[in-house]
C-alpha positions in Angstrom: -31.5 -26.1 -32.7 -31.4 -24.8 -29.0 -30.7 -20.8 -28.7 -27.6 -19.3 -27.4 -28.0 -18.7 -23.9 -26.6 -16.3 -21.7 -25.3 -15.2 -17.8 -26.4 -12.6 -15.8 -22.8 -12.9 -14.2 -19.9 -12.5 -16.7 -16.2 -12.0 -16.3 -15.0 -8.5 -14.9 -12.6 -6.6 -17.2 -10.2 -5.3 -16.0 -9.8 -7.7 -12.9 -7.2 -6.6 -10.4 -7.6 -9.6 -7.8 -4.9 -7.8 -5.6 -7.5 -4.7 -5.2 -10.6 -7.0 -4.5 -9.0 -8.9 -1.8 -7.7 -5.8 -0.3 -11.2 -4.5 -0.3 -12.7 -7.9 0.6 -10.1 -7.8 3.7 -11.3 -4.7 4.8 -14.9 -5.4 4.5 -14.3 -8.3 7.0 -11.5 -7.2 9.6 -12.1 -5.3 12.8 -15.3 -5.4 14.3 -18.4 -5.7 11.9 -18.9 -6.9 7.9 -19.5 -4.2 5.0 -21.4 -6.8 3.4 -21.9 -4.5 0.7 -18.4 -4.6 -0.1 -18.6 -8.6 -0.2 -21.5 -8.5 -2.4 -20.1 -6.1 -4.4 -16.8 -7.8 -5.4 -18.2 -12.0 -4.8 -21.4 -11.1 -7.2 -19.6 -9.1 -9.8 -16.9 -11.6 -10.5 -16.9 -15.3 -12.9 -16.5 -18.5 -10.5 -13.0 -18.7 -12.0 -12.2 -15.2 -11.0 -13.4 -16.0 -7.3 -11.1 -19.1 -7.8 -8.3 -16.7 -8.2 -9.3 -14.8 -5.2 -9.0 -17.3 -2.7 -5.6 -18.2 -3.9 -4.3 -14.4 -4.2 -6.1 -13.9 -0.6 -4.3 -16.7 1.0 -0.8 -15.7 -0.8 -1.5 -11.9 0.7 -2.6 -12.4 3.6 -1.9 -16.3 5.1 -5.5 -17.1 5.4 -8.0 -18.9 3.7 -10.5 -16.4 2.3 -13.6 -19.2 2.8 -13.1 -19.4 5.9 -13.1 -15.8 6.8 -16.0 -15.6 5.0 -17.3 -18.3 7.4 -16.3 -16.4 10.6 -18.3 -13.3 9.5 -21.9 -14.1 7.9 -24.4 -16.4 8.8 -27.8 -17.8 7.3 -28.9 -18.0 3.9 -26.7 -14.6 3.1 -23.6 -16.9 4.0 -24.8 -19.9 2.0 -25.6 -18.2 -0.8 -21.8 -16.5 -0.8 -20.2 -19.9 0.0 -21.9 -21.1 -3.1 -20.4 -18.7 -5.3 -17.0 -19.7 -3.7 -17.6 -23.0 -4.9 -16.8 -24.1 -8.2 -19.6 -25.0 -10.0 -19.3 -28.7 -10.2 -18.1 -28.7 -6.6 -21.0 -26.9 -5.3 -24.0 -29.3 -7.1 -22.0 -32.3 -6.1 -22.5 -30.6 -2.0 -26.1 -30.3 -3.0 -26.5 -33.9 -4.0 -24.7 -34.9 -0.5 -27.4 -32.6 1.3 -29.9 -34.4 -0.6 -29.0 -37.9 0.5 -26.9 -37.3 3.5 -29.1 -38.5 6.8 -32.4 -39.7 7.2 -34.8 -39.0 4.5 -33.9 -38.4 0.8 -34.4 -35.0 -1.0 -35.3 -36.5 -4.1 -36.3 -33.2 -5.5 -32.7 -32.0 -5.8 -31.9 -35.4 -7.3 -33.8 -34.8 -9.9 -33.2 -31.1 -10.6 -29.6 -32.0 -10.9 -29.0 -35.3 -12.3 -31.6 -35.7 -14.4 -30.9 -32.6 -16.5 -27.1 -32.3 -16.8 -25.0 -32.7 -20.4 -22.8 -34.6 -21.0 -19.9 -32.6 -20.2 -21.5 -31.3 -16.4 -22.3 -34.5 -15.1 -18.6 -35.5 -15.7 -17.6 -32.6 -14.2 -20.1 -33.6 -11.3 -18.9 -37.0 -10.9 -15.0 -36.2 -10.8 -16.2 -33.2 -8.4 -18.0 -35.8 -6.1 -15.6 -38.1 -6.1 -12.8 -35.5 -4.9 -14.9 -34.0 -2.1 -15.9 -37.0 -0.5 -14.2 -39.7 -2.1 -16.6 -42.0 -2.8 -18.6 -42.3 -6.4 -21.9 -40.6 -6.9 -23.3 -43.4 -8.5 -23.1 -45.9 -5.6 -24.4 -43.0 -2.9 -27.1 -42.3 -4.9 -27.7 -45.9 -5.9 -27.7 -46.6 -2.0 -30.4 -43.9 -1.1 -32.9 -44.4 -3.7 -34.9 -47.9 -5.3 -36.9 -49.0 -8.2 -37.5 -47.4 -11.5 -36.6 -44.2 -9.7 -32.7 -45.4 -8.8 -32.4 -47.1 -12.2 -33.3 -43.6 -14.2 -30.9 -41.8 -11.6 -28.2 -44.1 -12.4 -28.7 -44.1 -15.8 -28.2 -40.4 -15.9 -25.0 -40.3 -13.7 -23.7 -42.4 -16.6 -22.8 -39.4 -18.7 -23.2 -41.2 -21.5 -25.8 -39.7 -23.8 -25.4 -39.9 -27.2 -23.6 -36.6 -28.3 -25.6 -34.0 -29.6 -26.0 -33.4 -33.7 -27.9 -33.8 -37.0 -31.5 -35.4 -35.8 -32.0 -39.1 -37.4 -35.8 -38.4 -38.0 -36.1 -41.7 -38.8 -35.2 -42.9 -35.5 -37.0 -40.2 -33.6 -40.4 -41.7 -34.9 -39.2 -45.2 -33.9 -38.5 -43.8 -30.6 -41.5 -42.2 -30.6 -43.8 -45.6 -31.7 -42.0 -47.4 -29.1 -42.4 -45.2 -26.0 -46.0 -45.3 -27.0 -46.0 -49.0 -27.4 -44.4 -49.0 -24.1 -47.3 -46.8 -22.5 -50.4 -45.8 -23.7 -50.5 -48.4 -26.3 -50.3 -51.3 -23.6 -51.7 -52.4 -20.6 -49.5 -51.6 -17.7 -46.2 -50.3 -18.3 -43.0 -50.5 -20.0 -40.6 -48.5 -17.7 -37.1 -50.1 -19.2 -38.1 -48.9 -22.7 -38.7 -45.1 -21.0 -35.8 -45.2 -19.1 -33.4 -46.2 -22.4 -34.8 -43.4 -24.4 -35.0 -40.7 -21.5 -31.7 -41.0 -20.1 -29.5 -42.4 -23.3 -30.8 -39.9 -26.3 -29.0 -37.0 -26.9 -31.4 -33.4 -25.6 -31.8 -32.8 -29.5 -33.2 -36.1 -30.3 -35.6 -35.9 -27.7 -36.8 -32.7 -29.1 -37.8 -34.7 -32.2 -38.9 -37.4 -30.2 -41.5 -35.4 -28.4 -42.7 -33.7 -31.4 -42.8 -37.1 -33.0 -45.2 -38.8 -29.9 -48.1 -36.0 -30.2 -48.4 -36.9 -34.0 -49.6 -40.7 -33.6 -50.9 -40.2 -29.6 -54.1 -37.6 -28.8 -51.4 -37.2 -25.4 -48.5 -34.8 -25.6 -45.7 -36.7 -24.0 -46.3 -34.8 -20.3 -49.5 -36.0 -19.9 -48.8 -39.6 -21.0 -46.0 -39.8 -18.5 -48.5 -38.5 -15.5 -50.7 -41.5 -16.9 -48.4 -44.2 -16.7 -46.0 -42.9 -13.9 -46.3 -41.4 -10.3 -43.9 -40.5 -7.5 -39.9 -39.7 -7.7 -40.3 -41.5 -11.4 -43.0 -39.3 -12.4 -40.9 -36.5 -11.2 -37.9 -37.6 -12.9 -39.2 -38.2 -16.4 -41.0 -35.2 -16.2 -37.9 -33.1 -15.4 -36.1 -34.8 -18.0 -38.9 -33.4 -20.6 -39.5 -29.8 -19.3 -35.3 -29.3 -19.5 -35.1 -30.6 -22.7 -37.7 -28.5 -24.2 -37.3 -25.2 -22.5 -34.9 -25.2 -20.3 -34.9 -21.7 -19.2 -38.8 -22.5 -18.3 -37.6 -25.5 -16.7 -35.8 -23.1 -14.2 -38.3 -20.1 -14.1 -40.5 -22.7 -12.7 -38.3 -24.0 -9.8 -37.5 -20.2 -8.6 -41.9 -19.4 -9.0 -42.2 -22.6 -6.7 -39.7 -21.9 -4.7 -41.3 -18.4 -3.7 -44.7 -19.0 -4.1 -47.2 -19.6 -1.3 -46.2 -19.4 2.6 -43.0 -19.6 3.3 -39.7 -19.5 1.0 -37.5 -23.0 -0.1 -34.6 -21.3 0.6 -32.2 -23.6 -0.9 -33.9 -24.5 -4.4 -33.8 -20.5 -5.2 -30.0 -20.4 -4.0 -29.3 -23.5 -6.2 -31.3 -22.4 -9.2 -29.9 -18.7 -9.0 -25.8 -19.2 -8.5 -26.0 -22.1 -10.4 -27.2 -20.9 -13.4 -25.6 -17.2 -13.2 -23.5 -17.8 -15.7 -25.3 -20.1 -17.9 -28.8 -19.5 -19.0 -30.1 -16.6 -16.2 -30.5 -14.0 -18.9 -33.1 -16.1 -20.5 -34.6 -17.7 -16.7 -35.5 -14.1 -16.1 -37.4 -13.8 -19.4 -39.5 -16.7 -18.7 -40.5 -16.0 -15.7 -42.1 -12.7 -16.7 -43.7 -13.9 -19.5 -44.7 -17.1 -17.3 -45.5 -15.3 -14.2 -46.6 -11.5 -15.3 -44.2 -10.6 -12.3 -40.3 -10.1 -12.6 -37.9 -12.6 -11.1 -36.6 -9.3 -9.1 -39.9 -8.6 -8.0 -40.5 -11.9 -6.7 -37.5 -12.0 -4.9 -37.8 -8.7 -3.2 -41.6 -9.5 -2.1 -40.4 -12.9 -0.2 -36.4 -12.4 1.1 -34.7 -9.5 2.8 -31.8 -8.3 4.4 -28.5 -9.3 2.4 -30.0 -12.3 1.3 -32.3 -10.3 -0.7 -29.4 -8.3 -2.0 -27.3 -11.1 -2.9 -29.8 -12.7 -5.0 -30.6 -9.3 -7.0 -26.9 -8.7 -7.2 -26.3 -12.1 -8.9 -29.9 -11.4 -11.0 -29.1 -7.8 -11.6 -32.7 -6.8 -10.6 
């Protein structure tokens, strides 16, 4: 049974959008940005209050709050805001443009967000895709990627796992006996059988299925994927089993990466941070300091700055 999880960013109550686009307004017009103010309203309100904001904003004022928004910041401070604009299916499906838009392929991000989505999100992903740049998400990505790789991606832009409930135990083991059959237990490997099980059981079932594996291998699932696979695959598979296990670790992870080392991957630690704010960023931020030793607000503060920095402890509540 996976734990309740919970935002950092919840509904405001009371919510007067009238008064926060007044004060957004004024934060922007004339010559200079309180970005304060911007921060203070865009970071303290649910995506579906900000969705009300840009429609009061336009009905008050004849503009289209985005776009002032555009005309005012710049850098990561304005692509982190933008992304809260969004709503949150729209704003993954602009990620997986970014990451197959041009030359080269950011398979990273295609992993992070297609290989971990329910159900429920990557139909939400699709229809979002599909609206924004009318064409299907499936067929882009199918375009930009090959092999195993493209077949687990498409697999998972399927939204078709099996819905989650009561755990067949029985069929775990199978499941289990067969991915082992397909790997370790064989010379070479069985990448069809993987690929079936990974991207059509439901997160639940692949719990069991994981507990299952380390009973009749001396490898714990992890380790006999890094055997058998390498590359975007690797990657892939692996995402699928570090989400499903701990999902909140999965994402603690990304944002130490993401900061670690020289230099800061600016737009992993936007993605991970807005678009889990109101999902699972309570529990993110108690994995990384029990990962890490460090807080997710200290991290943050020891590699951004400016209103960057401010943002992202605004939406973390460091």
């Amino acid at each position: 049974m996976a734990c309740a999880t919970q935002g950092t960013i919840t509904a405001a109550s009371p919510f007067d959008a009238e008064a926060d686009c007044k004060k957004l307004r004024n934060a922007m017009k004339g010559l200079g940005t309180d970005e304060k103010a911007l921060i203070d309203v865009i970071c303290y309100r649910s995506s579906e209050q900000r969705q009300e904001l840009k429609l009061k904003y336009k009905t008050m004022y004849g503009k289209d709050l985005v776009d002032d928004i555009k005309g005012e910041l710049s850098g990561d401070f304005e692509k982190t805001i933008l992304a809260l604009m969004m709503k949150p299916a729209e704003y993954m499906a602009s990620e997986v443009k970014r990451a197959i838009k041009g030359l080269g392929t950011d398979e990273a991000v295609l992993v992070e967000v297609l290989c971990t989505r329910t159900n429920e999100e990557m139909t939400a992903l699709k229809e979002a895709y599909k609206k924004k740049y009318k064409k299907d998400i499936e067929k882009d990505v199918s375009g930009d990627t090959s092999g195993d790789f493209k077949r687990l991606l498409v697999s998972c832009t399927t939204a078709h796992r099996e819905p989650e409930g009561p755990v067949d135990h029985a069929k775990a083991a199978q499941d289990a006996k067969d991915l082992y059959k397909a790997g370790e237990g064989r010379l070479g490997t069985d990448e069809s059988c993987f690929n079936l099980i990974m991207a059509s059981r439901s997160f639940a079932h692949l719990r069991a299925v994981f507990e299952e594996y380390s009973k009749i291998s001396k490898s714990d699932i992890e380790k006999a994927i890094k055997k058998e696979f390498s590359g975007d695959i690797e990657d892939g598979m692996l995402a699928i089993v570090k989400s499903v296990r701990d999902r909140p670790a999965f994402y603690a992870e990304k944002l130490y990466k993401s900061m670690k080392g020289l230099g800061t991957d600016e737009h992993t630690l936007t993605r991970v941070m807005v678009s889990r704010s109101e999902i699972d960023m309570v529990q993110i931020k108690q994995s990384f300091q029990s990962h890490y030793g460090k807080s997710l607000a200290s991290f943050i503060k020891g590699d951004t700055s400016g209103d960057y920095e401010r943002t992202l402890l605004a939406i973390c509540r460091g």
